[in-house]
MOPAC internal coordinates of N, CA, C and O (Angstrom, degrees):
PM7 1SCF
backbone

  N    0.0000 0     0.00 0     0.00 0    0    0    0
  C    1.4510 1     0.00 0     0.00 0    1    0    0
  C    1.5304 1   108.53 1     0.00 0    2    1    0
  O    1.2310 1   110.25 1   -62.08 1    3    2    1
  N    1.0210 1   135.92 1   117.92 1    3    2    1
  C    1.4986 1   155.33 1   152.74 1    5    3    2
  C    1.7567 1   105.37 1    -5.54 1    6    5    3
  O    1.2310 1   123.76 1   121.35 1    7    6    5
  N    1.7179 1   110.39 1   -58.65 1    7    6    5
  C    1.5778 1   108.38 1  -166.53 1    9    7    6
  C    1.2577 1    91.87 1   -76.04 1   10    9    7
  O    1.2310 1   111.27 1   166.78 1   11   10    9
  N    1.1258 1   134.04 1   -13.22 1   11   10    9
  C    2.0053 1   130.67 1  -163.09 1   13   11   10
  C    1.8057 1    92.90 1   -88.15 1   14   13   11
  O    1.2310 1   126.79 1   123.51 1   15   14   13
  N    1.3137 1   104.54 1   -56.49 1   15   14   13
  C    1.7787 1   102.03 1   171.78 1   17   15   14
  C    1.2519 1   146.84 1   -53.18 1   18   17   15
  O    1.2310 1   132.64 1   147.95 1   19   18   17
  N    1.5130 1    93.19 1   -32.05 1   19   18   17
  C    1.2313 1   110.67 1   161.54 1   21   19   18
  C    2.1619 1   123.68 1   -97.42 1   22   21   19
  O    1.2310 1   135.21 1  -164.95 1   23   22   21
  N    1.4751 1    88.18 1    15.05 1   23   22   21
  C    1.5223 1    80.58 1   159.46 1   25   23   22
  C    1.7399 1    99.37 1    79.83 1   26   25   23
  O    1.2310 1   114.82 1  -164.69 1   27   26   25
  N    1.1716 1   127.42 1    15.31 1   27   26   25
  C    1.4801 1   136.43 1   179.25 1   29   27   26
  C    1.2428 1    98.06 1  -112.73 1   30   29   27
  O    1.2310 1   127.03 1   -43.33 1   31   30   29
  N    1.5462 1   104.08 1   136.67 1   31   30   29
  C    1.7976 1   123.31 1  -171.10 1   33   31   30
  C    1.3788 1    88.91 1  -111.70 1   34   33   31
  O    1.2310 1   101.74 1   137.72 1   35   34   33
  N    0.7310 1   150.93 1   -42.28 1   35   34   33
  C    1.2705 1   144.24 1  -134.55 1   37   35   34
  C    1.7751 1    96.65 1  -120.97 1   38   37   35
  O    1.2310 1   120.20 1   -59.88 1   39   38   37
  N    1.6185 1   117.23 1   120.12 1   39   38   37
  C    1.6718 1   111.12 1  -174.26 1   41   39   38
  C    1.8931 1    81.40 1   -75.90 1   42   41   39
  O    1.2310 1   130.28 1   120.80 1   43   42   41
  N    1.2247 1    97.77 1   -59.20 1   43   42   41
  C    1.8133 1   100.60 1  -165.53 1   45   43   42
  C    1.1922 1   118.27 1    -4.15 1   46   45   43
  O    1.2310 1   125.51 1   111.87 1   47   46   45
  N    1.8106 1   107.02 1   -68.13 1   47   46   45
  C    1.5590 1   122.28 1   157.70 1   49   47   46
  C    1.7049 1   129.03 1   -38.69 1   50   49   47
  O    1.2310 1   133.92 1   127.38 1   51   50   49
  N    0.8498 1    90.70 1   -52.62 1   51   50   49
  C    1.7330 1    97.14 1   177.16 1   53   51   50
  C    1.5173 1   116.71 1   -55.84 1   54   53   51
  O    1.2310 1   126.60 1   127.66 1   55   54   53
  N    1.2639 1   104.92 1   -52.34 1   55   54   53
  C    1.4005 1   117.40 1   170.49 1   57   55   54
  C    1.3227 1   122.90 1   -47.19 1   58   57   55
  O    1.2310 1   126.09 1   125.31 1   59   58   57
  N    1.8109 1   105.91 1   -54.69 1   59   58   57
  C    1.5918 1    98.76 1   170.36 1   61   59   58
  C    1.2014 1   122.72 1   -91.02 1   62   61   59
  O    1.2310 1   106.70 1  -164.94 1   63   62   61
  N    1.0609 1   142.35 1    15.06 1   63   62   61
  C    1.6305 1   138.40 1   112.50 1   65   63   62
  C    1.3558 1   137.15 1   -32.47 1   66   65   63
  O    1.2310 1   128.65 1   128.30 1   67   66   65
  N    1.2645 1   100.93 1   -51.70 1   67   66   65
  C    1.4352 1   110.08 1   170.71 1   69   67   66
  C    1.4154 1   115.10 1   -65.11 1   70   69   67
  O    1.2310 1   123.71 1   153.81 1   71   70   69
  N    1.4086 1   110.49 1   -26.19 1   71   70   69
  C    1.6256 1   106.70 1   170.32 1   73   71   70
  C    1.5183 1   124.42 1   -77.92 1   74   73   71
  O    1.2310 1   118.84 1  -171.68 1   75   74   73
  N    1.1839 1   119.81 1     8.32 1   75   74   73
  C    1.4911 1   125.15 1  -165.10 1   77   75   74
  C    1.7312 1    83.29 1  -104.38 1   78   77   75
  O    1.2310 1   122.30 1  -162.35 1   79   78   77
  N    1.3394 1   113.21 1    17.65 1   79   78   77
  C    1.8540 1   107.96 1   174.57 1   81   79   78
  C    1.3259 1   107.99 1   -97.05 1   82   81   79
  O    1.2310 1   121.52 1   166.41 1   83   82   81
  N    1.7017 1   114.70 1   -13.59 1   83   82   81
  C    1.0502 1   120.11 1  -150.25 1   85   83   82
  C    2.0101 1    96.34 1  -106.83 1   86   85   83
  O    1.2310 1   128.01 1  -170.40 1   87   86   85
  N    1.9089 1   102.18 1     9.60 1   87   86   85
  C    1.9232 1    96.41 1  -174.85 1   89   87   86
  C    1.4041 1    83.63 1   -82.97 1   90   89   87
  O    1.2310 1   131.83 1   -36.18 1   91   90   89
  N    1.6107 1    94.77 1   143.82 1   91   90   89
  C    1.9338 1   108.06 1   156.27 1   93   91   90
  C    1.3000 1   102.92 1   -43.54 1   94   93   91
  O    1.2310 1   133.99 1   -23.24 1   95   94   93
  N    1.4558 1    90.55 1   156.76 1   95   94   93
  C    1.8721 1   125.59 1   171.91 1   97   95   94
  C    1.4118 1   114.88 1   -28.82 1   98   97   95
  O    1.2310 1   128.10 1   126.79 1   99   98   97
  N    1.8512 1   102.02 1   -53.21 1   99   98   97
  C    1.0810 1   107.94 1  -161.68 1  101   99   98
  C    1.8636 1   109.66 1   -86.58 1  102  101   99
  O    1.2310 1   131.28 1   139.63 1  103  102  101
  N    0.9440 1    95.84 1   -40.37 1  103  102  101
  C    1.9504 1   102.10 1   163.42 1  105  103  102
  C    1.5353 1   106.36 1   -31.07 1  106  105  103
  O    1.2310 1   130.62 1   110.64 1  107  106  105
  N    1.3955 1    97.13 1   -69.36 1  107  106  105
  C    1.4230 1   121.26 1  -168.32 1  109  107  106
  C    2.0540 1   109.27 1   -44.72 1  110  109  107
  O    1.2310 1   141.21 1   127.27 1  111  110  109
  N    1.6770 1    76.44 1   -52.73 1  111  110  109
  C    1.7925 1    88.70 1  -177.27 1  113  111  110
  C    1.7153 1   113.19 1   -59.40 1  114  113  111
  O    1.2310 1   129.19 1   148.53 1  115  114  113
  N    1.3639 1    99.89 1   -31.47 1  115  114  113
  C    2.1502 1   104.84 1  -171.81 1  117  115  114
  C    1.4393 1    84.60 1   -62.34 1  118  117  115
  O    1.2310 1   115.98 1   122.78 1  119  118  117
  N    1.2296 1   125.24 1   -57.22 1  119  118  117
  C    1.3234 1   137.74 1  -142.58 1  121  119  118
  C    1.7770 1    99.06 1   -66.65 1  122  121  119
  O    1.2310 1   115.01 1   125.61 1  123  122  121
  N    0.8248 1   127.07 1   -54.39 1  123  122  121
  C    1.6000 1   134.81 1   174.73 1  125  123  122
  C    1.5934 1    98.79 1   -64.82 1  126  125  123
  O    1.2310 1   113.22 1   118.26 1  127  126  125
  N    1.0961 1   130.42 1   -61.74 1  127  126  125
  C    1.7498 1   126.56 1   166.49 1  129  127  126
  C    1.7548 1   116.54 1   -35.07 1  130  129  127
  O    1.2310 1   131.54 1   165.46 1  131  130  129
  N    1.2347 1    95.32 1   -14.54 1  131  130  129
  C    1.4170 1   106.80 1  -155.01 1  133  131  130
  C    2.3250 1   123.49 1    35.21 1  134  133  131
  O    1.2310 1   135.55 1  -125.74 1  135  134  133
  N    1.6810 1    87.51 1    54.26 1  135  134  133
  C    1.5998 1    76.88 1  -174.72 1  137  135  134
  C    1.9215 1    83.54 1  -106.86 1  138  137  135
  O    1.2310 1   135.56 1    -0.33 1  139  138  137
  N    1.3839 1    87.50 1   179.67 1  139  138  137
  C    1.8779 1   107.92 1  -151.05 1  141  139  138
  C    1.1334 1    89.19 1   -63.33 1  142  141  139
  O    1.2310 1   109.15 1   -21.76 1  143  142  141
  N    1.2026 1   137.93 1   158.24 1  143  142  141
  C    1.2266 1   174.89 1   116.33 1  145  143  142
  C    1.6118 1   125.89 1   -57.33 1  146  145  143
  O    1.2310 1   120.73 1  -155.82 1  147  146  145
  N    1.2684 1   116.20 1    24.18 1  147  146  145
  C    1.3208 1   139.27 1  -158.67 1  149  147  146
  C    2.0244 1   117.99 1    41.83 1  150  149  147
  O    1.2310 1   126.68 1  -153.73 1  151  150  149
  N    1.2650 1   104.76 1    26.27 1  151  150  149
  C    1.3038 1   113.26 1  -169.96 1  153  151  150
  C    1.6067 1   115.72 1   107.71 1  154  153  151
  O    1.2310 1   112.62 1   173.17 1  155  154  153
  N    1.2024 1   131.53 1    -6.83 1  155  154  153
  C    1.4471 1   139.31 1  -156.58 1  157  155  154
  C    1.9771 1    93.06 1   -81.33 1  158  157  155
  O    1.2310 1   130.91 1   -52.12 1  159  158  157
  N    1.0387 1    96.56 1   127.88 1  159  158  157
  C    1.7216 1   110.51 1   168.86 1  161  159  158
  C    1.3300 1   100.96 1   -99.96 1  162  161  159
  O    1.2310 1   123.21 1    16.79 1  163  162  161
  N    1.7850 1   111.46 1  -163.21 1  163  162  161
  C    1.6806 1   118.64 1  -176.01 1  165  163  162
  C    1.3908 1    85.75 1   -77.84 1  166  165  163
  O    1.2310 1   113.27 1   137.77 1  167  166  165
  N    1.4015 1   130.33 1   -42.23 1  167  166  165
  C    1.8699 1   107.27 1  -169.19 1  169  167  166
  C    0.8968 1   123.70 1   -27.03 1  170  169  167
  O    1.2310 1   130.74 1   122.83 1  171  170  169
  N    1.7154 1    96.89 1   -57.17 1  171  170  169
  C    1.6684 1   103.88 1  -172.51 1  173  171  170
  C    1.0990 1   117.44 1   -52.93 1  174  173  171
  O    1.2310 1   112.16 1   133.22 1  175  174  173
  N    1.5251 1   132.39 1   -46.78 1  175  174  173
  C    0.8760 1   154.53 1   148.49 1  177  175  174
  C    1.6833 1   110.16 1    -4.82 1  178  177  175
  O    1.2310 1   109.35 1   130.14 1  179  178  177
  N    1.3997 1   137.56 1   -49.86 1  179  178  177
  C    0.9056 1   133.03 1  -155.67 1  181  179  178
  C    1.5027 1   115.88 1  -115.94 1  182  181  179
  O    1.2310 1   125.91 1  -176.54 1  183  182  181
  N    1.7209 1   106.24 1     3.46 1  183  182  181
  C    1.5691 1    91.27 1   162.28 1  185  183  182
  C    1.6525 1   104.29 1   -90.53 1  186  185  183
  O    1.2310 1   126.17 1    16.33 1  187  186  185
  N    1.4776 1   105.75 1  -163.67 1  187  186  185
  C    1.2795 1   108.82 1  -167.12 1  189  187  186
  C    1.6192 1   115.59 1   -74.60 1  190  189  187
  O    1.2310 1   117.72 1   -50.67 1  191  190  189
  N    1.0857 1   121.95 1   129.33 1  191  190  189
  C    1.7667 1   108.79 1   164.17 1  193  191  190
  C    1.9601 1   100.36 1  -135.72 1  194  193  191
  O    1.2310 1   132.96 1   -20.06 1  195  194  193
  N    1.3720 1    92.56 1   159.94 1  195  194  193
  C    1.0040 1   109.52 1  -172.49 1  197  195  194
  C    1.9171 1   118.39 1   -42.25 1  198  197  195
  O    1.2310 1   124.49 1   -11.56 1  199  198  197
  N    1.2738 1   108.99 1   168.44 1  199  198  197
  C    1.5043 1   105.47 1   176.76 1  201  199  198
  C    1.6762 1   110.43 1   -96.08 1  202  201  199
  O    1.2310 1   131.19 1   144.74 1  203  202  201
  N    1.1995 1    96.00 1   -35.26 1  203  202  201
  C    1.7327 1    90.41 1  -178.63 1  205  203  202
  C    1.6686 1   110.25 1   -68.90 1  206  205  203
  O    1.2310 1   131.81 1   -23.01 1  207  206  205
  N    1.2540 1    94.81 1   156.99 1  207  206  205
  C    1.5448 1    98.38 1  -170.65 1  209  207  206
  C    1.7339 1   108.27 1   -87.65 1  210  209  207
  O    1.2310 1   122.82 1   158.30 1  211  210  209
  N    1.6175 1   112.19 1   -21.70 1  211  210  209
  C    1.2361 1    97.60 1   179.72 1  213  211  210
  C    1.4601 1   123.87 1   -86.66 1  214  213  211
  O    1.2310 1   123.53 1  -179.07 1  215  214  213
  N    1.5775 1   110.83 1     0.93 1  215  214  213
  C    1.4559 1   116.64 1   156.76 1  217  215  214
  C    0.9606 1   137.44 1   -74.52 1  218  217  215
  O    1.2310 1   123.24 1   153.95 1  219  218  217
  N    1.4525 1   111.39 1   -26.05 1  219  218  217
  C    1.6913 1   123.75 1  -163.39 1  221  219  218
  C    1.5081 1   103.24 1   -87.95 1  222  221  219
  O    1.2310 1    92.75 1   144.13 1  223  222  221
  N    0.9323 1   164.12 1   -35.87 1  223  222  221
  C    1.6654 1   147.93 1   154.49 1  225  223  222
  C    1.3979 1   117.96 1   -41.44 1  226  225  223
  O    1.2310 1   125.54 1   158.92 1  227  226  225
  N    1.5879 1   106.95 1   -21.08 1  227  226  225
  C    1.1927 1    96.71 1   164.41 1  229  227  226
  C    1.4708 1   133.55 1  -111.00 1  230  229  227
  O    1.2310 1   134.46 1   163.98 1  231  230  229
  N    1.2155 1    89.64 1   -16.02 1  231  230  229
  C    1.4673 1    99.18 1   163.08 1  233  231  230
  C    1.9551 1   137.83 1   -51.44 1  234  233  231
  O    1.2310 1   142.51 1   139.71 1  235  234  233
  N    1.6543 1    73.89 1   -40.29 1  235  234  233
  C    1.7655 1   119.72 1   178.53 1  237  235  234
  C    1.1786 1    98.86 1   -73.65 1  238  237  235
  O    1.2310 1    97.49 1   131.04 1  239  238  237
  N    0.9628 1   157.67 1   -48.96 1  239  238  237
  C    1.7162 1   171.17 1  -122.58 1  241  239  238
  C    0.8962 1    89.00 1    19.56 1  242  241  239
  O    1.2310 1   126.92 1   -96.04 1  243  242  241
  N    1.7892 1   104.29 1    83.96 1  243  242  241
  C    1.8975 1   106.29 1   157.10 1  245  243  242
  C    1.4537 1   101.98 1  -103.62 1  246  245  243
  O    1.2310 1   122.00 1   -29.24 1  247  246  245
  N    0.9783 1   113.77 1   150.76 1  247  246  245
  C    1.5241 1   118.35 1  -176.85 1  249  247  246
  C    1.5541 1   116.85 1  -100.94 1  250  249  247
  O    1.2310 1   116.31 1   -47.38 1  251  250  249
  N    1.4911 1   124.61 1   132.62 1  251  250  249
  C    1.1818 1   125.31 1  -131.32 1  253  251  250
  C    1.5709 1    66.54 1   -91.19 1  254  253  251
  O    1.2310 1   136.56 1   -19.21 1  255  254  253
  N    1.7538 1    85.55 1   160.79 1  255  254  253
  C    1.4781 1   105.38 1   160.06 1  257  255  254
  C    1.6550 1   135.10 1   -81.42 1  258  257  255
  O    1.2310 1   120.10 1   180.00 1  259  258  257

C-alpha cells in the first residue's frame, strides 16, 4: 500500500492528499506561484470540493484574477 511506504498510518490521510491531484491546472498553478488563494490553507483543502475543475474556484471562493 502506498500510505504504508511512504511512512503514512493513517489511509484517511493518504487518501485526502491524493485528492488534491484532482485541483485544476490553474489552482494547482497559484499554488506553486504561491499567490493568495483568497486565504485558503491545506485545511481547506481537505474538505470535499467538487471534481470538475470549472466548479472548484468557485466553490473554493477563489477570487478570479
Amino acid at each position: 500500500m502506498l500510505a504504508q511506504k511512504k511512512g503514512i498510518t493513517s489511509v484517511s490521510y493518504a487518501s485526502r492528499i491524493l485528492r488534491l491531484t484532482t485541483l485544476s491546472p490553474e489552482i494547482q498553478k497559484a499554488i506553486i506561484d504561491g499567490r493568495s488563494l483568497g486565504g485558503l490553507m491545506l485545511a481547506d483543502f481537505m474538505k470535499p470540493f467538487p471534481l470538475l475543475w470549472s466548479e472548484q474556484e468557485k466553490a473554493l471562493g477563489i477570487p478570479e484574477d
